[in-house]
C-alpha positions in Angstrom: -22.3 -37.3 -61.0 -22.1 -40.0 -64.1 -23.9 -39.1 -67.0 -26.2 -41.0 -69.4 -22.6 -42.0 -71.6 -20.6 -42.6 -68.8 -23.0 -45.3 -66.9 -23.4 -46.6 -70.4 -19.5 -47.0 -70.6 -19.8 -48.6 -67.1 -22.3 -50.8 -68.2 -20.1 -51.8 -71.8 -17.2 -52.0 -69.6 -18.5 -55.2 -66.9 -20.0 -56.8 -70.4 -23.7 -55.7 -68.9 -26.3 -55.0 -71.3 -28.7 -52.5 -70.9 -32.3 -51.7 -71.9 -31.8 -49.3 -74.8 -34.7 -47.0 -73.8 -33.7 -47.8 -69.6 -34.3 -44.3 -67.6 -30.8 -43.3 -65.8 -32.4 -44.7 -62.1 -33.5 -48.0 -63.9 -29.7 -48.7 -65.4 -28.1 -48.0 -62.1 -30.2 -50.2 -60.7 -29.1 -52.9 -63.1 -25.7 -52.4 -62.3 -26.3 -52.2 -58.9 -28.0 -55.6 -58.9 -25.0 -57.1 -60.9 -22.5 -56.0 -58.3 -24.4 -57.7 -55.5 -26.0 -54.8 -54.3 -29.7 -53.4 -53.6 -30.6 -51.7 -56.3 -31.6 -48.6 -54.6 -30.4 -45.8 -56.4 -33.0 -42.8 -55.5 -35.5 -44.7 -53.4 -34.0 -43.2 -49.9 -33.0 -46.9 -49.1 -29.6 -46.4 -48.6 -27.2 -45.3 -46.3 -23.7 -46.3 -47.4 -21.8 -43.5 -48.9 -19.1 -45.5 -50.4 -21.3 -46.5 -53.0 -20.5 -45.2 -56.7 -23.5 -43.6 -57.2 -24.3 -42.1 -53.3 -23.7 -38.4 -54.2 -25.7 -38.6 -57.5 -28.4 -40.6 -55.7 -28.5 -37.7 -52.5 -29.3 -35.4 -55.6 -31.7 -37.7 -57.1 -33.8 -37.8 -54.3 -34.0 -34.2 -53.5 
């Protein structure tokens, strides 16, 4: 489960900038959107468990 820092350091990392008040859904998202992907991080949209953040998100939505 990536913390705050570490999706942060993701974020740094691929040169994306983030909001600096962004909730930790609303960053994922962001990242998700620059990899090509839906952002659907805790909407209980997805179903592909390779994703980076698919164990976090099953715990998210719960």
């Amino acid at each position: 489960m990536p913390t705050i820092k570490e999706i942060k350091a993701i974020a740094k990392d691929r040169a994306i900038e983030l909001p600096k008040k962004a909730k930790k859904a609303d960053m994922i998202h962001i990242l998700q959107e620059q990899e090509g992907n839906n952002p659907c991080y805790a909407t209980k949209q997805c179903n592909i468990d390779v994703c980076l953040w698919y164990k976090d998100c099953q715990k998210a939505i719960k």
